[in-house]
C-alpha positions as CSV (number, residue, x, y, z in Angstrom):
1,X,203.3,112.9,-71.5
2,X,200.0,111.0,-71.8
3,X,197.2,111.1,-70.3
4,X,194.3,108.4,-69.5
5,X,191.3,109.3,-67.5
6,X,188.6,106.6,-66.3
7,X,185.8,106.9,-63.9
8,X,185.3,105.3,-61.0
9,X,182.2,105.1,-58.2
10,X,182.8,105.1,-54.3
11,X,179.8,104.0,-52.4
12,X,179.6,105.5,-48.5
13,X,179.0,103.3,-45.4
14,X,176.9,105.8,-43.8
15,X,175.4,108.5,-46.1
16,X,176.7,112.1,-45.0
17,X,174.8,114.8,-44.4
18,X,175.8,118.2,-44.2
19,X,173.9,121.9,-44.4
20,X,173.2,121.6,-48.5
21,X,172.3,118.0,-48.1
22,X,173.2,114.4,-48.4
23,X,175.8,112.3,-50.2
24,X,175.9,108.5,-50.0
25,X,177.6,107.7,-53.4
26,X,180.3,109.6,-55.9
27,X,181.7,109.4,-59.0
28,X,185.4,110.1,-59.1
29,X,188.0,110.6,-62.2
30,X,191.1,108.0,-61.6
31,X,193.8,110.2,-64.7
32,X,197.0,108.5,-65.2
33,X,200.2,110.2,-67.0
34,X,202.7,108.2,-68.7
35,X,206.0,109.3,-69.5
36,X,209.4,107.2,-70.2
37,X,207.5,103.8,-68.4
38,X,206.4,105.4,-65.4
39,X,202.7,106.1,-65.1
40,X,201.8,108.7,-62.0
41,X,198.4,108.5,-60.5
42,X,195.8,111.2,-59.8
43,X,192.4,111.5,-58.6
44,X,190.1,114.1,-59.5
45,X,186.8,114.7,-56.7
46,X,183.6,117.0,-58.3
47,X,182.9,118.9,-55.3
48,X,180.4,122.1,-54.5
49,X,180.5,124.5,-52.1
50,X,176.4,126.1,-52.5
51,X,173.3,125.0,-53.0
52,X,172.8,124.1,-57.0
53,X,176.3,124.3,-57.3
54,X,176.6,121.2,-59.1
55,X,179.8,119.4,-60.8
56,X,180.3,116.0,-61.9
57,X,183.0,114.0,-63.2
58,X,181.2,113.9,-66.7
59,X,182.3,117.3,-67.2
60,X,185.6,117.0,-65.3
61,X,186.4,114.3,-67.6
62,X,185.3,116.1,-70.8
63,X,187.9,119.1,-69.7
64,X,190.7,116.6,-69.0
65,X,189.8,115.5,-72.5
66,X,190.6,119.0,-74.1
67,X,193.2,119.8,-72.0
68,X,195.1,116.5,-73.2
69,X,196.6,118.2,-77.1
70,X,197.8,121.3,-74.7
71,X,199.5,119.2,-72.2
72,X,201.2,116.2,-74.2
73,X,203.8,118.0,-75.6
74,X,205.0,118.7,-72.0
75,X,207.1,116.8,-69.5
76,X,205.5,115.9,-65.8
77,X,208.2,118.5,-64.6
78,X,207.8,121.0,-66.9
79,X,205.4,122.9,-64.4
80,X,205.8,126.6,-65.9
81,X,204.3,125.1,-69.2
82,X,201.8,123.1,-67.5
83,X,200.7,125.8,-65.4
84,X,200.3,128.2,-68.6
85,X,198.4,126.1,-70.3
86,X,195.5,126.3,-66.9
87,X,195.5,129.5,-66.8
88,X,195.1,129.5,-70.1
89,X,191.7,127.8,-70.2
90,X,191.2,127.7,-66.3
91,X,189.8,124.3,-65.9
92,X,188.0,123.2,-62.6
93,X,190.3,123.1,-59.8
94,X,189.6,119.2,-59.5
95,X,191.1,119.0,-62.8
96,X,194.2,120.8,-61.9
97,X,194.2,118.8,-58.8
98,X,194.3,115.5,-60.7
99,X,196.6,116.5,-63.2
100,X,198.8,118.2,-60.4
101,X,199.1,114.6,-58.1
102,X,199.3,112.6,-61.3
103,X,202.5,114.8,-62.0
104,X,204.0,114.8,-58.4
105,X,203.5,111.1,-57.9
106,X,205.6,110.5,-61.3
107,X,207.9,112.6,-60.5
108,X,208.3,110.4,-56.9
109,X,208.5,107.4,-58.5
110,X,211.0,108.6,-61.2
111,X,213.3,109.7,-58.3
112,X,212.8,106.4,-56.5
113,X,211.3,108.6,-53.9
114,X,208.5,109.1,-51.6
115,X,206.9,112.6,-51.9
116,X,207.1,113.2,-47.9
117,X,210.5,112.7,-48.2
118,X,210.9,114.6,-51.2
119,X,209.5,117.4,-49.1
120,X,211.9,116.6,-45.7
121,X,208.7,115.9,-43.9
122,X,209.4,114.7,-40.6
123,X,206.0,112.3,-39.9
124,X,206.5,112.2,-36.1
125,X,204.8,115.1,-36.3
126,X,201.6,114.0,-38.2
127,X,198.4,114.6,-35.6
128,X,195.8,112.4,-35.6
129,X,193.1,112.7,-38.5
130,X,189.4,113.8,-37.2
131,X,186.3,111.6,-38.0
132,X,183.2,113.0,-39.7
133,X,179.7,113.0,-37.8
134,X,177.3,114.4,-40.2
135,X,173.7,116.3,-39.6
136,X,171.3,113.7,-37.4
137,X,169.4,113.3,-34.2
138,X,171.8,113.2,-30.9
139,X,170.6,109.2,-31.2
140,X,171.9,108.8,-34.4
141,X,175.4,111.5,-33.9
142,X,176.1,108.6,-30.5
143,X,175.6,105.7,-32.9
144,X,177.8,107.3,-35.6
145,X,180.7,108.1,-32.7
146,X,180.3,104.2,-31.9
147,X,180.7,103.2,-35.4
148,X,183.9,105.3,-36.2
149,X,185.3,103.5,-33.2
150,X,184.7,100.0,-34.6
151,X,187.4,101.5,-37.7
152,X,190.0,103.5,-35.6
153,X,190.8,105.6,-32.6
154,X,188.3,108.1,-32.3
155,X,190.9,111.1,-30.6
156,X,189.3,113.7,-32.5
157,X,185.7,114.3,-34.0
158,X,184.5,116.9,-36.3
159,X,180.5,117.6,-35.7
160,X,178.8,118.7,-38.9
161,X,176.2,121.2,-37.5
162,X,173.8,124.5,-39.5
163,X,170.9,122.1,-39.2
164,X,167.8,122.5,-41.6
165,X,166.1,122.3,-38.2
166,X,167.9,125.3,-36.6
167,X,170.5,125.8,-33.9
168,X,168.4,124.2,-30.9
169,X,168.6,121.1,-32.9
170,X,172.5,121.9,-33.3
171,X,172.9,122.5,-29.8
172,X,170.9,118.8,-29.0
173,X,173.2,116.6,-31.2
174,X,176.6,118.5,-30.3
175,X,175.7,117.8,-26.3
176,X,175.0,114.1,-27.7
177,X,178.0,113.7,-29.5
178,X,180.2,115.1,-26.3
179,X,178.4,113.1,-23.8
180,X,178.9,110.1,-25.9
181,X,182.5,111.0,-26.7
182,X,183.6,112.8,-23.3
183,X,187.7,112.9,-23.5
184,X,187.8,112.9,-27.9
185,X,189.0,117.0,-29.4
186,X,185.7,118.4,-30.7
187,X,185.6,120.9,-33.8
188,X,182.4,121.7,-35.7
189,X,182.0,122.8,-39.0
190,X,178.8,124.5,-39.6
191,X,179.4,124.3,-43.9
192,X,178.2,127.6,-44.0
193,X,174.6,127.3,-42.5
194,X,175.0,130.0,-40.0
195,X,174.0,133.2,-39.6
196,X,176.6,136.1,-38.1
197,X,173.6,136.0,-35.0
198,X,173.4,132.1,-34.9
199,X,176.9,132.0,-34.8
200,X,177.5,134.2,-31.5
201,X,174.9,132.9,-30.1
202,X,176.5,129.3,-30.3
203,X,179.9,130.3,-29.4
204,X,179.2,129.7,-25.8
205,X,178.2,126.1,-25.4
206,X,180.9,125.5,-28.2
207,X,183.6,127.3,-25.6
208,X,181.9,125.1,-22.6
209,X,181.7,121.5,-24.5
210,X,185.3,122.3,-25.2
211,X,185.1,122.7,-29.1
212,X,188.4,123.6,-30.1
213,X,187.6,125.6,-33.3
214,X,184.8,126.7,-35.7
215,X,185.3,126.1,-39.3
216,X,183.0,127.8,-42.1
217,X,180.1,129.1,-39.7
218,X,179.1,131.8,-42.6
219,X,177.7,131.4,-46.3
220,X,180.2,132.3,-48.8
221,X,178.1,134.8,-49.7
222,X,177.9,136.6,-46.2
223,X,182.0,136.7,-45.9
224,X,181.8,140.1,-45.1
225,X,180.9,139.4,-41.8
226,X,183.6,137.5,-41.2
227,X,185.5,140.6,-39.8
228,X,182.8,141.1,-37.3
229,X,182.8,137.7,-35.9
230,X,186.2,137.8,-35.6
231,X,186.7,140.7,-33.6
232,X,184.0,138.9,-30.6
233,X,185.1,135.2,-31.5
234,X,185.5,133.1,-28.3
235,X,187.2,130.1,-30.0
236,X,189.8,129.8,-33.2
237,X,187.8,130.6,-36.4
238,X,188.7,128.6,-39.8
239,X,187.2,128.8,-43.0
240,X,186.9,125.8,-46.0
241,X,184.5,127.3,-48.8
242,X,185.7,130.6,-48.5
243,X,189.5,130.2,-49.5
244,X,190.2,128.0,-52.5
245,X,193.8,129.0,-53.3
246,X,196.5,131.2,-52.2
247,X,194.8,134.8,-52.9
248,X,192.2,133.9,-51.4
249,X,194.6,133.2,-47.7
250,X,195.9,136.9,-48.6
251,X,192.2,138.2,-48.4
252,X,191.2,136.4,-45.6
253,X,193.9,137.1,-43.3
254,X,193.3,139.4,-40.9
255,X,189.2,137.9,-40.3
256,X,190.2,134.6,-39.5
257,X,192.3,132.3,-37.7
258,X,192.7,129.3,-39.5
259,X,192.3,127.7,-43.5
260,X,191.2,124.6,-44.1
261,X,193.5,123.2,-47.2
262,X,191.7,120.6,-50.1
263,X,193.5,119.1,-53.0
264,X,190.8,119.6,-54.8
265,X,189.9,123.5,-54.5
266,X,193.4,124.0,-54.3
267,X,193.9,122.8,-57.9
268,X,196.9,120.8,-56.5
269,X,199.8,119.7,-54.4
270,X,201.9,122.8,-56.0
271,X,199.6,125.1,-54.6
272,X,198.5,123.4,-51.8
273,X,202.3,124.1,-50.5
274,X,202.0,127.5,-51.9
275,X,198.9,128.0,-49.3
276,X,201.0,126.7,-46.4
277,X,203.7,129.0,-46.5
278,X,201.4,132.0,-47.0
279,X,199.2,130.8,-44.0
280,X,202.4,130.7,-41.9
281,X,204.0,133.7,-42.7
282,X,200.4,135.4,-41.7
283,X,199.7,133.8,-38.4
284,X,197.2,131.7,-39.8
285,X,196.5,128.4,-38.7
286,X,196.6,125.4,-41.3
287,X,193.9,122.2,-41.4
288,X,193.9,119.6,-44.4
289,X,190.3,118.5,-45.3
290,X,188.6,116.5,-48.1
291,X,185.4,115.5,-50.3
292,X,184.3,112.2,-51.1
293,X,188.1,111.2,-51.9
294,X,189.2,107.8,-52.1
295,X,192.5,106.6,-50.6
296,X,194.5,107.9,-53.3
297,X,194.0,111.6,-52.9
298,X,194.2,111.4,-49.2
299,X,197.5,109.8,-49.6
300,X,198.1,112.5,-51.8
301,X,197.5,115.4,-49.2
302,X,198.9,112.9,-46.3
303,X,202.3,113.2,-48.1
304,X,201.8,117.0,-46.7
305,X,200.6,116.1,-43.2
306,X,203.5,116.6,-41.1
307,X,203.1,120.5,-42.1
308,X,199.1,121.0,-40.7
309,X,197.9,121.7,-37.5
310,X,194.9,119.4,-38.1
311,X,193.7,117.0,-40.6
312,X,190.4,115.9,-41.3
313,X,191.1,113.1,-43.8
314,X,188.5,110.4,-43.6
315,X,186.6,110.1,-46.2
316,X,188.1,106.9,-47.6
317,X,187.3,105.4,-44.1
318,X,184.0,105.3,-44.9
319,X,184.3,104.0,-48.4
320,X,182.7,100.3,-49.2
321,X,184.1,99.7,-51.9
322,X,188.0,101.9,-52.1
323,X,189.5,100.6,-55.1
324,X,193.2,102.4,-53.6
325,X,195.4,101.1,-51.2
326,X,198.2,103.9,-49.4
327,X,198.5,105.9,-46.6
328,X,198.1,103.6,-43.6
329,X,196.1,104.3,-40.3
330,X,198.0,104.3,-37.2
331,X,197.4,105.2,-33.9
332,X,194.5,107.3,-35.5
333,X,197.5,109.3,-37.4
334,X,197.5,108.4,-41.3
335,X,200.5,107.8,-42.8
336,X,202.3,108.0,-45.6
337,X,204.2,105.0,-46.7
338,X,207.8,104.7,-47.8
339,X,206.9,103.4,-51.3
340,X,208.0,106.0,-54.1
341,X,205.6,109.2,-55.1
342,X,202.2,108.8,-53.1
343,X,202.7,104.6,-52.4
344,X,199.5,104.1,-53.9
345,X,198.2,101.1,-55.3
346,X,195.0,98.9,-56.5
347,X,193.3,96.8,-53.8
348,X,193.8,93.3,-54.7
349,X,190.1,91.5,-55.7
């Protein structure tokens, strides 16, 4: 197979702003593989999960680059080889994740197939996708609630809270987001700005505002406290920068309740479908989430959607300037389309 790699810049419509800071722009890899006349589509997303923790697609392209003489001689199916050849020189897992959609959507469009159906998905039972309210004043989390509702059904809202400012200024723009929003499902994801103290003390109100779960309220680095919060939680706990790949939904059963699922940390669709059966057969709970993807990796992970309890795919709904065209928004639910592989395409000029 060949691969191409170009990059590619999505621009925000609102800036958003979580515990390590804010993002209003980012650069993305668009890799293509070729093989026999069919050319399967990826996207590759530099993401970080702490403070300093920095990637960009400059170095994700530079290790697609070297991977390219270990990978050519393969075939997109030939996923034993391929996989060898990461753990071999264990790229970033945006890489794999690129690679890994590239190979999936070729292999869809070689069977004349969509990827959901490849997968017996049934997408009646695809939930409605969350909508992202970042850090801000309660003024600013009301407007942001009345400008998701301008672009779809607002059913459910995920609040971004661990405030630079402190919890009191958590607990002010989570009251202002559920009094602007009075009947929408409320989760909040705290991005790891929480202490194991901040945390209980803010299980209460989340329990009386009717928050339905709490995703990563501790640092990666203070995981060991997970048990602890665990055994006194008063709502569901999920974690997102804590659990990257299958092993890491072995370790954490047990401490949590839920994972929250990302192409990119996954390294892939493979895996990602790995993660769901191991989070089933433990009791776990299973949420979909996303960076600053465009359309064609949330169509990507969208082809998955009738197997997660919740999704939280909207970052291409905030995009300016998209350059993909797939899954479709309905009824606040996205949805794959019946075009073969991922039913991605480029947006007409």
């Amino acid at each position: 197979m060949q691969i191409q790699v170009q990059q590619f810049t999505v621009h925000k419509n609102v800036p958003l702003t979580i515990s390590r800071g804010t993002q209003g722009e980012n650069t993305n890899l668009w890799l293509q593989i070729e093989q026999e006349g069919i050319t399967g589509w990826g996207e590759s997303t530099p993401f970080s999960v702490a403070v300093g923790d920095k990637m960009t697609a400059e170095r994700l392209a530079e290790q697609v680059e070297a991977l390219k003489p270990h990978l050519s001689p393969f075939a997109p199916w030939e996923w034993q080889q391929i996989e060898g050849v990461f753990r071999a020189f264990k790229p970033h897992p945006a890489v794999q994740a690129g690679i890994d959609v590239a190979c999936h959507d070729w292999l869809g469009k070689r069977a004349n197939l969509p990827l959901w159906q490849m997968w017996g998905a049934d997408l009646s039972r695809i939930v409605p996708t969350s909508v992202t309210v970042g850090i801000s004043s309660p003024e600013l989390a009301r407007q942001r609630v009345r400008q998701w509702r301008e672009v779809t059904e607002t059913r459910a809202i995920k609040i971004k809270l661990g405030s630079p400012e402190g919890i009191e200024a958590d607990r002010a723009m989570l009251q202002g987001v559920r009094e602007e929003a009075p009947e929408a499902e409320l989760t909040v994801d705290a991005n790891g700005g929480w202490t194991l103290g901040e945390a209980l003390e803010m299980m209460p109100q989340l329990v009386a505002l009717g928050v339905r779960h709490l995703e990563q309220p501790l640092g990666v680095e203070d995981e060991g406290d997970y048990g602890a919060l665990y055994e006194r939680a008063l709502l569901p706990i999920f974690v997102d920068e804590s659990c990257f790949n299958s092993g890491d939904v072995a370790r954490l059963a047990g401490v949590v309740h839920g994972i929250n699922i990302k192409l990119m940390k996954s390294g892939g669709l493979r895996e990602a479908w790995r993660m769901i059966h191991m989070a089933r057969g433990l009791g776990l709970q299973v949420m979909y989430g996303c960076y600053s993807d465009s359309c064609l990796a949330n169509s990507a992970i969208a082809q998955l959607g009738a197997f997660a309890d919740y999704l939280d795919l909207d970052s291409h709904l905030n995009l300016k300037d998209d350059p993909f065209t797939g899954a479709v928004l309905q009824a606040g639910r996205l949805i794959p389309t019946p075009q073969p592989g991922l039913g991605v395409t480029l947006k007409c000029n």
